[in-house]
C-alpha positions as CSV (number, residue, x, y, z in Angstrom):
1,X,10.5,21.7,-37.3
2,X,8.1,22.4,-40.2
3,X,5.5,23.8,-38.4
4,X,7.7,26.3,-36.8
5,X,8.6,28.9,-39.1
6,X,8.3,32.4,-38.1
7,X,8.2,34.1,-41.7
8,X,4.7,32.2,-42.4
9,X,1.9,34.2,-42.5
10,X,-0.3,30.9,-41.5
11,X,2.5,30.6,-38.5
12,X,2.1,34.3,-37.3
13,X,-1.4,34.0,-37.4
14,X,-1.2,31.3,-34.7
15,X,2.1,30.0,-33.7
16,X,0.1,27.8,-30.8
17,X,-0.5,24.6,-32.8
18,X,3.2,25.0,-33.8
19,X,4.7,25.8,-29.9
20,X,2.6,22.3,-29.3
21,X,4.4,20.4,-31.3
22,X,7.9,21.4,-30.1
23,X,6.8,20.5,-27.0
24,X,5.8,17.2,-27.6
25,X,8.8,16.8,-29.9
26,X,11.3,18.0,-26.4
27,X,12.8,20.4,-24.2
28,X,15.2,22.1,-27.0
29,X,16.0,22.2,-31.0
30,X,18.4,23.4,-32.7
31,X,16.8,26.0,-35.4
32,X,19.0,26.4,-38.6
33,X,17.5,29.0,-40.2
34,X,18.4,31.3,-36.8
35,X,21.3,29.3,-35.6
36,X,19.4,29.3,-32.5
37,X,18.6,26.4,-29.6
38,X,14.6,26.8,-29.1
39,X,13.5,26.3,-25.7
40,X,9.7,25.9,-25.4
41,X,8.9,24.7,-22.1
42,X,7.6,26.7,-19.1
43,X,9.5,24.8,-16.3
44,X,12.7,25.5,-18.9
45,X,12.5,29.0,-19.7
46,X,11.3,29.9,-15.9
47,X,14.4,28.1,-15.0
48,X,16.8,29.3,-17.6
49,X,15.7,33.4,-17.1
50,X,17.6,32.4,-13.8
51,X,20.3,31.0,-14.8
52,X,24.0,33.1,-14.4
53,X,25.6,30.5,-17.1
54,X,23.4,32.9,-19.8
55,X,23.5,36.1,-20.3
56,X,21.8,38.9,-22.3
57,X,25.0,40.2,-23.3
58,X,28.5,38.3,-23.3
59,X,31.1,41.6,-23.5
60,X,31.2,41.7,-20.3
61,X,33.5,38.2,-20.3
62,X,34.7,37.9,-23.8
63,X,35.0,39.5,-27.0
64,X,33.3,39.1,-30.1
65,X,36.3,37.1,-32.1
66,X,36.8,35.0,-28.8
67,X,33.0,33.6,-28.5
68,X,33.1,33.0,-31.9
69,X,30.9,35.9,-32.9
70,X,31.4,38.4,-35.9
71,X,31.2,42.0,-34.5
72,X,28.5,44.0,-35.9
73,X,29.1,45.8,-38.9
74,X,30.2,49.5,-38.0
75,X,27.6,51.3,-39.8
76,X,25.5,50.2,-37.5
77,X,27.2,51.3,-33.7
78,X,24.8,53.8,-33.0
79,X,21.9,51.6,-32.9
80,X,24.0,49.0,-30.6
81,X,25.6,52.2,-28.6
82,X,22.0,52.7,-27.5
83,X,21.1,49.3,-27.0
84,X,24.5,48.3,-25.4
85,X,24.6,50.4,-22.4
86,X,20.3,50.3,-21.7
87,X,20.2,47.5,-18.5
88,X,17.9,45.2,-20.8
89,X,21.1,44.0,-22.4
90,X,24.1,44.1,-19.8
91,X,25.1,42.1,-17.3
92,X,26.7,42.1,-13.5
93,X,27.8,44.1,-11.7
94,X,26.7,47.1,-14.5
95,X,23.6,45.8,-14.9
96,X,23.0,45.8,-11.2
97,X,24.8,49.3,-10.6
98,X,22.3,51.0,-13.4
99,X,18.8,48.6,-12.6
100,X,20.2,50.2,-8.4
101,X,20.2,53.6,-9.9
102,X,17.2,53.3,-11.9
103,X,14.9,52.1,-9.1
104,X,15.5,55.5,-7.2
105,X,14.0,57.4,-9.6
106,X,11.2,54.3,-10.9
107,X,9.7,53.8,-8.0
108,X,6.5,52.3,-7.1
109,X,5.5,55.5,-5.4
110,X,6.2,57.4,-8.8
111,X,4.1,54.6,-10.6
112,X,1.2,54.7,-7.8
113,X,1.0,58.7,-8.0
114,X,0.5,58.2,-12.0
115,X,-2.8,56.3,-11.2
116,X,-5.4,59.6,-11.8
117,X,-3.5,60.9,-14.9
118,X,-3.2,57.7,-16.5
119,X,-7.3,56.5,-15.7
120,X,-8.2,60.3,-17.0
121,X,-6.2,60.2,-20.0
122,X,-7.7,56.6,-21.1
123,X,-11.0,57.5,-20.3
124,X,-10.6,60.9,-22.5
125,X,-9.1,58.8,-24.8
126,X,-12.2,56.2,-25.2
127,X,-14.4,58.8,-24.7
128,X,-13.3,60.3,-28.2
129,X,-13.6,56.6,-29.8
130,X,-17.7,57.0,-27.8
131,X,-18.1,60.3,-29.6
132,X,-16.7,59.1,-32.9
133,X,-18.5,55.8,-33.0
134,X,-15.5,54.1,-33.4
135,X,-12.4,53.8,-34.9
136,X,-9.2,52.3,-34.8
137,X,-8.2,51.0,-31.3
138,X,-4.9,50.7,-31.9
139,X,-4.4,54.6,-33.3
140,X,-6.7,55.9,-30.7
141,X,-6.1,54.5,-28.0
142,X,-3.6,51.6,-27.4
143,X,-0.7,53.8,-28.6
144,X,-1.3,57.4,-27.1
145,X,-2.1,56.0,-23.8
146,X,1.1,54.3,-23.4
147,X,2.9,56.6,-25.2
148,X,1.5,59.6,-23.7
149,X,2.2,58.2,-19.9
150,X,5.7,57.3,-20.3
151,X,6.2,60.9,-21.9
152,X,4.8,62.3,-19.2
153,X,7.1,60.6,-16.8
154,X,9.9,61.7,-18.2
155,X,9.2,65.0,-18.7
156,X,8.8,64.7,-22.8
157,X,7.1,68.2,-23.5
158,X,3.8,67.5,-25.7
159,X,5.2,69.2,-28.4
160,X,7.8,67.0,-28.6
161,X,6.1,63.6,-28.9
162,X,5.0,63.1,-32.1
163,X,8.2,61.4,-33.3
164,X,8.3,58.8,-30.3
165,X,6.8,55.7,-31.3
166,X,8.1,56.1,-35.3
167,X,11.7,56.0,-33.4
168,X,10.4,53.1,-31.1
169,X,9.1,51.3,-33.9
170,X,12.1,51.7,-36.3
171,X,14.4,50.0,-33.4
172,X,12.3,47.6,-32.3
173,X,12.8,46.3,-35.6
174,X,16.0,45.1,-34.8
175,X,15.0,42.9,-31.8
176,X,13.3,40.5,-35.0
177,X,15.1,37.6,-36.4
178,X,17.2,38.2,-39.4
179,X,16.7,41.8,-39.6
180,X,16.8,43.3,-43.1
181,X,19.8,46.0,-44.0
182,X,16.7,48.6,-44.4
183,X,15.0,47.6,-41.3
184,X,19.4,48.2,-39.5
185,X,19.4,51.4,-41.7
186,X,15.8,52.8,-40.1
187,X,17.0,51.2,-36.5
188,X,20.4,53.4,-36.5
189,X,18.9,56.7,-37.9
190,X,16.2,56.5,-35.6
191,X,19.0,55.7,-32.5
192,X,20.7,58.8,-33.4
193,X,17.9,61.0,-33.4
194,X,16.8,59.5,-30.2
195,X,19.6,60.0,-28.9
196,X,20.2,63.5,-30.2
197,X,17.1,64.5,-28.7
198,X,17.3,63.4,-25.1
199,X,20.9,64.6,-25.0
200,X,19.3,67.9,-25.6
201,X,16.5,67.0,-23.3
202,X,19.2,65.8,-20.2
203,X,20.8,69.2,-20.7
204,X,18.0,71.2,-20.1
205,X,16.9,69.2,-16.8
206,X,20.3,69.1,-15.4
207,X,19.9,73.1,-15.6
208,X,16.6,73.4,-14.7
209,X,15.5,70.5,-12.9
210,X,11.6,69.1,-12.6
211,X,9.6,66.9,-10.7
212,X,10.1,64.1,-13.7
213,X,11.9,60.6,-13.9
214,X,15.0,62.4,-16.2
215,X,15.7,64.8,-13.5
216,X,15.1,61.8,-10.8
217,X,18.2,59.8,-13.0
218,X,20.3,62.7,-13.1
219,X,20.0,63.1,-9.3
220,X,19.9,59.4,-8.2
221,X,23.0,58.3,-7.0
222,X,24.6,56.1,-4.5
223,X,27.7,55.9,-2.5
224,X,29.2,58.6,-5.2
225,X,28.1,56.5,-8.0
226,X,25.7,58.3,-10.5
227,X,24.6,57.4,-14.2
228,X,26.6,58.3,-17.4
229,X,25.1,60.4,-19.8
230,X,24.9,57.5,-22.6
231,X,23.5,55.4,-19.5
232,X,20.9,57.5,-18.7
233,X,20.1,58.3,-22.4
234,X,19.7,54.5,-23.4
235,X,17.7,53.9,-19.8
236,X,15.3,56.4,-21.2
237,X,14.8,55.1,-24.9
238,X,14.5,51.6,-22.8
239,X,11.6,52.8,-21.1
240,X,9.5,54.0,-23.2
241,X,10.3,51.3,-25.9
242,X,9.3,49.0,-23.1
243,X,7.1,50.6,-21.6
244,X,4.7,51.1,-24.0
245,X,5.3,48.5,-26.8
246,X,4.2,45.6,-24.8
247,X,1.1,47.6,-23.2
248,X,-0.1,48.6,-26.4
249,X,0.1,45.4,-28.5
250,X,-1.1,43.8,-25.0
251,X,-4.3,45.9,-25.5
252,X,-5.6,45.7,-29.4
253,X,-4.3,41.3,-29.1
254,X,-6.8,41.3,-25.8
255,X,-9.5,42.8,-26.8
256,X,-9.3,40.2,-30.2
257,X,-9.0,37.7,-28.0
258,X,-12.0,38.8,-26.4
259,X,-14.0,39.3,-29.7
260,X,-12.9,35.8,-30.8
261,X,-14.3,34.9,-26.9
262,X,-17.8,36.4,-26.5
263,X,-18.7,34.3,-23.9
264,X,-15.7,35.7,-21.9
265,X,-16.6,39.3,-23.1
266,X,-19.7,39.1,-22.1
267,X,-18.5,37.7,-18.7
268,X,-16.4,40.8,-18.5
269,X,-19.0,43.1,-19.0
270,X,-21.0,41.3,-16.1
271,X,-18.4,41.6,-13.8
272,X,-15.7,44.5,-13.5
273,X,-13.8,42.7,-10.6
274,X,-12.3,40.5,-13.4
275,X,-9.9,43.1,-14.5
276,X,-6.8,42.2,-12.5
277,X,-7.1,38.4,-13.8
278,X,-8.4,39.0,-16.9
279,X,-5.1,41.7,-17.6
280,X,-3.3,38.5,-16.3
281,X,-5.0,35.9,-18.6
282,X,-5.0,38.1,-21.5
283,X,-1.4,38.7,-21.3
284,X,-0.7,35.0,-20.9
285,X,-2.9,34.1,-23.6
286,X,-1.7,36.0,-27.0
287,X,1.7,37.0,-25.4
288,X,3.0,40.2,-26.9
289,X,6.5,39.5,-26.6
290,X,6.5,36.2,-27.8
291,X,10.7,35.3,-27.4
292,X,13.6,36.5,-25.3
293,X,17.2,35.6,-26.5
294,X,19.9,34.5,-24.1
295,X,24.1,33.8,-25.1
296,X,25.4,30.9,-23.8
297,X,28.6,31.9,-21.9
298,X,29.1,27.9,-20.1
299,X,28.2,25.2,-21.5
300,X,25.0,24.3,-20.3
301,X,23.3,20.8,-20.6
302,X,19.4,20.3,-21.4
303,X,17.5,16.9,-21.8
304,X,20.8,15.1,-22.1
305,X,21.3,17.8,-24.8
306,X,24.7,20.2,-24.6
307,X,24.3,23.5,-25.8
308,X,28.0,24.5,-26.4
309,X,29.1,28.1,-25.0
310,X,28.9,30.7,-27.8
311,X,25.3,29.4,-28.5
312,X,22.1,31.2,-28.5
313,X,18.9,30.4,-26.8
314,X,15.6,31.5,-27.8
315,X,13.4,31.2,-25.2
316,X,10.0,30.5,-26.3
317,X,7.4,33.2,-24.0
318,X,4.4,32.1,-25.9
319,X,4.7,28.5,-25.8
320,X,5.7,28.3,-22.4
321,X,2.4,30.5,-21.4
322,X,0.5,27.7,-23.1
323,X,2.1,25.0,-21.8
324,X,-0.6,22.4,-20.3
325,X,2.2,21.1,-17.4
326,X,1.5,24.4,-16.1
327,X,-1.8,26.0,-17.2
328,X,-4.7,23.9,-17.1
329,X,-6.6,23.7,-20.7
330,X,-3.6,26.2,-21.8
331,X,-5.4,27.5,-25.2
332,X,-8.9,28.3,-23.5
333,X,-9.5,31.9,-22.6
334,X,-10.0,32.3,-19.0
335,X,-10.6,35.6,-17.5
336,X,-11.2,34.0,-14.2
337,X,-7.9,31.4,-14.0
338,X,-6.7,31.7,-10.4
339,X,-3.1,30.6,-10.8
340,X,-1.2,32.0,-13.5
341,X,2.5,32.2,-13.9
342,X,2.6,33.6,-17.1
343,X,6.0,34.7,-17.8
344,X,5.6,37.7,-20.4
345,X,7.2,40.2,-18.2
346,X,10.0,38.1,-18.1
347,X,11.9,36.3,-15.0
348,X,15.3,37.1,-12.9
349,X,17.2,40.1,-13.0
350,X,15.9,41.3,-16.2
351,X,12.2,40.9,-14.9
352,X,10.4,44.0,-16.6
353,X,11.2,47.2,-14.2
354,X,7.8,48.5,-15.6
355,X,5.4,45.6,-15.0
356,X,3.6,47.9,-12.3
357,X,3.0,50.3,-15.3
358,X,2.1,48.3,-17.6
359,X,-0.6,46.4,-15.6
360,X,-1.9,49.8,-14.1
361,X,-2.1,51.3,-17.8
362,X,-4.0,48.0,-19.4
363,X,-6.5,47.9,-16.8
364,X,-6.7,51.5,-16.6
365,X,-7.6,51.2,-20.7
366,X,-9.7,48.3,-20.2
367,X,-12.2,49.6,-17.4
368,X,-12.6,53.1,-19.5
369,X,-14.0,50.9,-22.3
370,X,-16.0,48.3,-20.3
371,X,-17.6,51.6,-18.6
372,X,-17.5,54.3,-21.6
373,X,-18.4,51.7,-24.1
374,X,-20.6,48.8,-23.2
375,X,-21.5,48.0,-27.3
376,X,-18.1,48.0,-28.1
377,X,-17.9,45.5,-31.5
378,X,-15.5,44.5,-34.1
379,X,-16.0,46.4,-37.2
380,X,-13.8,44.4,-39.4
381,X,-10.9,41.4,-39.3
382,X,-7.5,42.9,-38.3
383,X,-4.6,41.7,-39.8
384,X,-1.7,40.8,-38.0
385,X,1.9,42.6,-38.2
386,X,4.5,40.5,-40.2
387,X,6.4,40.0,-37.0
388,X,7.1,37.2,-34.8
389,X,9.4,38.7,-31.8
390,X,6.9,41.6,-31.0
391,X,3.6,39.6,-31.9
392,X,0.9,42.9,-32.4
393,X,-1.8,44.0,-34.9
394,X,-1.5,46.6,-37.7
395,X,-4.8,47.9,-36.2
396,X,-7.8,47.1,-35.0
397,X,-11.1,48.9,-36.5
398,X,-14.1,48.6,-33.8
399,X,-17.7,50.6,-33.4
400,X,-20.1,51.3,-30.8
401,X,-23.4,50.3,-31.4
C-alpha cells in the first residue's frame, strides 16, 4: 500500500503506476489512513455503482450512532444541509422522487437548445486567448465556459456570477479525504451564502417566472408532488458544482495530455471528426473525478473478502479507466479507441444527470481551439492542484505561435 498515498506530491502527479499495483495486488484493501476499502478494478466498480446493498447516504435506514458513525460536528450542518438533500447524496424513493422532478426541467431538449450559445461563447472565449497570444487556459477559458453555461441555465443574472466558482471551490473541498477544519470552515460559509443567494434568487422566479431551469424546478411537478425549497436550492448548487467542475478540469488535464501526446495532437489537428472519441478518451485517460465513495449498508462480500456493513468503499474511477481487462494498452493515449467504457460520469442511479452537457461543452471548447488556434503550444509546465478526489490543474499557461 506504499505506493498509494494520496497526500504525495510524486502520487498526485501520477497515481497510474500506483492504481497498477493495487490491481495486481487484488480486487479490494483496506486503507488505514482513510478507514476506507479501495476498490480498483473496472468489472468491480461497474458492478458495485449498481449495487442497492451501497448507498451514497445511509440516513435513509439508520442513524449515525446505529451504523457506528459519529455525527458530524454541528458547526458544520449547513454545509451537510446543502449537501444532504442535493440527489447526488440520497437514496430511494427521495432520490428517485427529486432525480423524477429534476428531469422535467433538465431535459435533453433544454441541453440540445444550449448548443449555439455554448459553441459562441467558447469560440469568443478562445478567440480572446487568439487575440492575446495566449494565456492561461484554465482562467480563460476552461472555467468561464462552464461556469458561464450553467449560469445561464439557471437564470444566474451576469452580474451575479462572479462569486460562483469561489463558493464551488470552497465546498468541493469537502468531497477530499481528511478535510482540514479550515477547508470545513470555507465549505460551510460558502454553503450559507449559496444558499442565501438562491433563496433570494427562487423568490424572485416564483414571482416572476422565466424561461430558465429555476423556474422549470419550481413548476415541475408530478402527481401533486413538487420540490422543497431546500430541495430545489441544493439541486441547483449540485448542478453547477457538477456541472462545471468536471468539464473544466476535463479541459486544461486534456489538453496536457495532448501536449505530453504530440503525435495524438497532431492527429487531432488532421482530423476534426475525432472529437467525440477523443472527448471520450481524454476523459477516460486523466479522469477528473478520480474516486466516488459508497457506505456499506449489508454486508457485502468481495474476492472472498467481507466488507462488514457500516464500512466505506472508495471506488477507484481512475484506476478502473486504466484497467488493461477492459482497455486495451490502458495508459496509451488514443483519440481513436473505438470501445470505451470509461466510467467517469459514474454508473446506476447516480449516473451524472449532466453528462449531455458536459460532453457538448468539452467538445464545444475543443473544436473552437482546434479551429481558432491551430499553433496552440505549452508555454510553461503546469503544476498540479494538491488534490486527489478532484484531480485538476492550478492552471495551464499556453501561446499561439
Amino acid at each position: 500500500m506504499a505506493a498509494f498515498d494520496p497526500w504525495d506530491p510524486a502520487f498526485l502527479a501520477d497515481p497510474y503506476p500506483a492504481y497498477a499495483e493495487l490491481r495486481a495486488r487484488g480486487r479490494v484493501h483496506h486503507y488505514e489512513p482513510t478507514d476506507q476499502w479501495l476498490v480498483p478494478h473496472h468489472a468491480d466498480v461497474s458492478a458495485l455503482l449498481r449495487d442497492r446493498r451501497l448507498g451514497r447516504t445511509y440516513l435513509h435506514r439508520f442513524r449515525h450512532e446505529d451504523f457506528g458513525r459519529t455525527p458530524p460536528p454541528p458547526e458544520h450542518e449547513p454545509f451537510h444541509t446543502l449537501n444532504d438533500h442535493g440527489m447526488l447524496d440520497l437514496e430511494p424513493p427521495d432520490h428517485t422522487r427529486i432525480r423524477r422532478l429534476v428531469s422535467k426541467a433538465f431535459t435533453p431538449r433544454t441541453v440540445e437548445r444550449l448548443a449555439p450559445y455554448v459553441e459562441a461563447l467558447a469560440g469568443e472565449l478562445v478567440g480572446g486567448l487568439v487575440r492575446r497570444g495566449g494565456g492561461d487556459l484554465l482562467t480563460e477559458v476552461a472555467e468561464p465556459l462552464p461556469v458561464a453555461v450553467i449560469a445561464e441555465m439557471l437564470g444566474v443574472p451576469e452580474s451575479d456570477r462572479a462569486p460562483l466558482r469561489p463558493w464551488s471551490a470552497q465546498i468541493c473541498g469537502m468531497y477530499e479525504l481528511n478535510p482540514s477544519e479550515e477547508t470545513a470552515a470555507g465549505a460551510v460559509r460558502a454553503s450559507v451564502e449559496f444558499s442565501d443567494y438562491l433563496r433570494d434568487l427562487i423568490a424572485e422566479r416564483r414571482k416572476e417566472p422565466g424561461d430558465d431551469l429555476i423556474s422549470g424546478l419550481i413548476a415541475a411537478h408530478d402527481e401533486g408532488d413538487r420540490l422543497t425549497e431546500q430541495e430545489m436550492i441544493s439541486t441547483c448548487v449540485l448542478l453547477l458544482n457538477a456541472g462545471h467542475e468536471a468539464t473544466v478540469n476535463a479541459t486544461v488535464n486534456g489538453w496536457w495530455a495532448l501536449f505530453r501526446n504530440p503525435d495524438q495532437l497532431a492527429a487531432l489537428r488532421a482530423d476534426h471528426s475525432l472529437v467525440p472519441s477523443a472527448v471520450e478518451e481524454l476523459m477516460r485517460y486523466d479522469t477528473p473525478l478520480q474516486l466516488f465513495e459508497r457506505w456499506v449498508l449489508d454486508d457485502i462480500e468481495i474476492d472472498g473478502t467481507t466488507i462488514p456493513r457500516g464500512a466505506e468503499l472508495a471506488l477507484l474511477f481512475g484506476s478502473a479507466n486504466h484497467d488493461p481487462a477492459v482497455f486495451t494498452d490502458p495508459g496509451r493515449l488514443d483519440l481513436a479507441r473505438a470501445e470505451n467504457p470509461h466510467i467517469s460520469f459514474s454508473a446506476g442511479i447516480h449516473y451524472c444527470i449532466g453528462a449531455p452537457l458536459a460532453r457538448l461543452e468539452l467538445a464545444a471548447s475543443m473544436r473552437a481551439l482546434l479551429e481558432r488556434a491551430p499553433t496552440l503550444t505549452l508555454a510553461a509546465e503546469p503544476r498540479r492542484k494538491p488534490n486527489f478526489v478532484i484531480r485538476g490543474l492550478e492552471g495551464l499557461t499556453v501561446e499561439i505561435r
